[in-house]
N, C-alpha and C positions, 0 to 999 in steps of 0.2 A: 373625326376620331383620332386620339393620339394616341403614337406608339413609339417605343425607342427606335430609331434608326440604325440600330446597330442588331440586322436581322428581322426587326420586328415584322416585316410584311408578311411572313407565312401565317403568324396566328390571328393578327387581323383581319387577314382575305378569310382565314376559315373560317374565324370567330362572327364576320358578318354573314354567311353563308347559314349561320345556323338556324332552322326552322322551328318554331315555339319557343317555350319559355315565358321570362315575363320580360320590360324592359331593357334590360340589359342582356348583353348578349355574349357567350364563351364559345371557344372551340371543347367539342366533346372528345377527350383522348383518351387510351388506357394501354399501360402497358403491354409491353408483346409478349411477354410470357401468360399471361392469362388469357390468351388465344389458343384454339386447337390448332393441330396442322403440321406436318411434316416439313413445308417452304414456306416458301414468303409471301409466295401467292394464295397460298389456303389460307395462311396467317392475317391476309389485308383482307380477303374475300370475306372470313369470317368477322370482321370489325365492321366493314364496311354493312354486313347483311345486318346487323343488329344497331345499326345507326348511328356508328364514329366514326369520325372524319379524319381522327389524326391517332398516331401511335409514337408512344416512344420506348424505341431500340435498345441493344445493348450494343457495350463497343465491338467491333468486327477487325477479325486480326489484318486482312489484307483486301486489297483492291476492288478481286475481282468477287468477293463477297458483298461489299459495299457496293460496288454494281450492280449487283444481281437484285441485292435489296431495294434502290432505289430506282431500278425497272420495273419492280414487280410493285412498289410504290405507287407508281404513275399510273401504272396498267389499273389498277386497281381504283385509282382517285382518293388514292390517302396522302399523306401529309405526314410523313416520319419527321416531326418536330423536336425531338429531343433526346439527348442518349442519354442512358444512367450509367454512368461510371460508378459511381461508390465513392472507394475508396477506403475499405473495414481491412483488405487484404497487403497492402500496402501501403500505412497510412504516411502521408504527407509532415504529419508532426512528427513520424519519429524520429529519435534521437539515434538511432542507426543510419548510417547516412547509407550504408546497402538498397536498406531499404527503402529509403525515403527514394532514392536512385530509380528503383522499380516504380514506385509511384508516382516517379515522374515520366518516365516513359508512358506507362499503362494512361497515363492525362494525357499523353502527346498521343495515341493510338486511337485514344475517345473524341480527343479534338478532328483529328484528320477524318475519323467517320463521319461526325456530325456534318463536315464539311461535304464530303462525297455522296451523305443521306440527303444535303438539304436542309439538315435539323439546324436548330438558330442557337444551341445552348446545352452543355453537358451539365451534367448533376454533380456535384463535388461532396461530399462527406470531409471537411478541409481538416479533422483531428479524431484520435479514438483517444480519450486518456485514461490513462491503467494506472494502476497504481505505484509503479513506478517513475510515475509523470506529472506534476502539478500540471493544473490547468493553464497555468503563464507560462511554462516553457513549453507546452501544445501552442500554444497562442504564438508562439515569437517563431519556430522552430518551420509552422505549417505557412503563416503568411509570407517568410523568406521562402519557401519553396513554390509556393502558386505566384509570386510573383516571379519565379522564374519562367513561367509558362505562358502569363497575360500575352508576351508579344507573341507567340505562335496564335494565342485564341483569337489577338486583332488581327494578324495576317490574314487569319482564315475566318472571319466575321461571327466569331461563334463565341457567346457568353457563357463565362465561369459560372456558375446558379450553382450556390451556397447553400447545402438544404440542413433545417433544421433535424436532431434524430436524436436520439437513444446513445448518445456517446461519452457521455459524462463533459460536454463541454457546451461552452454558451447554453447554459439553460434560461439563465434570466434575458428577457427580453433588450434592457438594454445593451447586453453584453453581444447578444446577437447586430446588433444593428451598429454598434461601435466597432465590431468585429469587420462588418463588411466596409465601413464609410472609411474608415485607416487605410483601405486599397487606393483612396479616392479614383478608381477607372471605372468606366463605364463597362467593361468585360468581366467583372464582378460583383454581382446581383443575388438577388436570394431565391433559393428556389422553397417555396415553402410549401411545409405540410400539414393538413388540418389537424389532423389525428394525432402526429406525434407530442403535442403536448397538450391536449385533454387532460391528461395523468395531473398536472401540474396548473391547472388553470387556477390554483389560491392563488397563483406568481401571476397568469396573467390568461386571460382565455383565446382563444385563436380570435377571435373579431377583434381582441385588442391590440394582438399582432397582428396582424393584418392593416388594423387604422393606423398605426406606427410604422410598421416597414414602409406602407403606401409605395412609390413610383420605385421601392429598390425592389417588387415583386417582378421576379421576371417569368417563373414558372408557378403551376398549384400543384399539388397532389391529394386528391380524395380519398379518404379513408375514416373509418367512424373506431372509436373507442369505445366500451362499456364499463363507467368507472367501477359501478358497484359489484360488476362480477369479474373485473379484472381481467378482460378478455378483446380481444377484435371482433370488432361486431359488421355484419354489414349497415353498407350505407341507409344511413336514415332509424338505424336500429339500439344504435350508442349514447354515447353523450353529449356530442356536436349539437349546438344549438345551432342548425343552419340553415333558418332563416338568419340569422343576427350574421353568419358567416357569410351568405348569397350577397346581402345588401353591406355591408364591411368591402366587399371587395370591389363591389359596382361604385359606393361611394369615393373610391380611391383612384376608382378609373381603371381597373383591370380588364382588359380584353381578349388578353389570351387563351392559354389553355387550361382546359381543367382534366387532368390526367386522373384516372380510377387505378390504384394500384391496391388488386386484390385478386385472391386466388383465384384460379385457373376454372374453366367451366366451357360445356357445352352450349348453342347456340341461345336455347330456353333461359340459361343463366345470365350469357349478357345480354340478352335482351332486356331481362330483369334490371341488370343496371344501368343499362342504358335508360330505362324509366326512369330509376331515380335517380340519376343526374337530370333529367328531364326537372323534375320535379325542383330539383336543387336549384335549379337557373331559374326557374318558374319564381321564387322568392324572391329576385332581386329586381 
C-alpha cells in the first residue's frame, strides 16, 4: 500500500482498519463540530459510537488544550487526523500586510496543534478574492506568504492541504493544480472537496478532478450539492455522482481520509451518515 511519507502513516493504519465497503478501503472522519458534547471526550465517544475512527479538529490556542485533546483522543481510539484552519478571517493573499501577518500566525498556531493532536495536515483556504483584487495578485501575494510557513510545516511533519472553496479563486481545474505544483514541496498538497464544485461541473466534474489531482490528494471532504434546487443536500441526496467519485479516487490510489463535513446532529444522525459513507466506500 502506498502512502506519502511525510505523515501518511496515521490515515493508512486507519484506512486499513476499516471494516466493509467494497475493495478499496478509506479512513471514515467527520469533523468535530458535528459532534454533540461539551469535551472531547463526549465529542470522540460520540464518533467513535456511530462508527468513525478519525476527527478532524479546529486549531487550539495553547498547549494544554492540545493535550487535553489528544488524551481524550487516545482514550477514545480516535485519530484527530487533521485541523481546519480556514483561512476566510485572515486571508493569506491579502494585500494588507496586517493582515496577512495574522494569517500567518493563525497558520503557525494550526501547524503547532496538528503537531501536538497527531494530525498529519492542516486545511489552508490559500486566497479569498474580492473585488478589489484580481485573481493574479491573490495568486502571487498568497504563495509568497505559505511559503513562508512550508519550513515550520516540515519541522513539524504536517502538510499544507490546499482545499478547493467558494472564494472566487482557482476555479478552473487547471489553475488549481498549476496553483499547488509552483510550490514544488511535498508540504503542499491538496485538500479537496467533493461538493464544492458540483455548481460548476460544465468546467469539470469532481471524478475529473480527482483523476487529475491524483497523488497531489492529500485529504477528502464529503459533502453532496443539489444543483437543481440550489441547496446542500445530504450525502447521497445531491448531485455527486458517487459512484464515478468512490472509484476516481481508488483508481488514483487514495487511502486516506474521507472526512463528512456537515451539520451538527444527535447520535440517530450520525449514524445515518456513518451509513452512507459506508455506502460511499462500498462503490469503489
Amino acid at each position: 500500500m502506498e502512502f506519502n511519507a511525510v505523515g501518511g502513516h496515521l490515515a493508512v493504519e486507519c484506512a486499513a482498519d476499516h471494516e466493509g465497503g467494497g475493495s478499496h478501503r478509506f479512513g471514515k472522519a467527520l469533523c468535530i463540530g458535528m459532534l454533540p458534547g461539551e469535551t472531547f471526550a463526549q465529542q470522540f465517544a460520540a464518533a467513535k459510537a456511530a462508527g468513525f475512527a478519525g476527527v478532524e479538529c479546529n486549531p487550539l490556542s495553547n498547549e494544554s488544550d492540545r493535550r487535553a485533546m489528544g488524551e481524550a483522543a487516545d482514550a477514545a481510539g480516535i485519530v484527530v487526523h487533521s485541523v481546519m484552519h480556514g483561512g476566510w478571517g485572515a486571508p493569506l493573499s491579502s494585500p494588507d500586510e496586517a493582515v496577512a501577518a495574522q494569517g500567518l500566525k493563525d497558520m503557525e498556531k494550526s501547524i503547532l496543534t496538528a503537531k501536538a493532536v497527531g494530525a498529519d495536515a492542516v486545511l489552508l483556504v490559500p486566497a479569498v478574492v474580492k473585488e478589489d483584487q484580481t485573481e493574479a495578485e491573490a495568486w502571487a501575494i498568497s504563495q509568497r506568504n505559505v511559503r513562508k510557513v512550508i519550513p515550520l510545516a516540515k519541522e513539524k511533519g504536517v502538510v499544507i492541504a490546499v482545499e478547493n472553496v467558494w472564494n472566487n479563486f482557482t476555479y478552473k481545474l487547471d489553475d488549481f493544480v498549476r496553483y499547488i505544483d509552483e510550490f514544488d514541496s511535498p508540504f503542499v498538497q491538496a485538500y479537496f472537496d467533493v461538493g464544492n464544485h458540483v455548481i460548476r461541473s460544465d468546467w469539470a466534474t469532481p471524478q475529473e478532478w480527482i483523476r487529475t489531482l491524483g497523488k497531489r490528494i492529500r485529504k477528502v471532504h464529503l459533502k453532496d450539492y443539489h444543483i437543481e434546487r440550489n441547496e446542500w443536500s445530504m450525502l447521497l441526496e445531491g448531485s455527486v455522482d458517487w459512484p464515478e467519485v468512490a472509484m476516481a479516487l481508488a483508481e488514483v490510489g487514495y487511502d486516506g481520509w474521507l472526512t463528512c463535513e456537515l451539520g451538527s446532529g444527535d447520535e440517530s444522525y450520525l449514524r445515518d451518515v456513518s451509513a452512507r459513507v459506508d455506502r460511499i466506500i462500498a462503490y469503489a
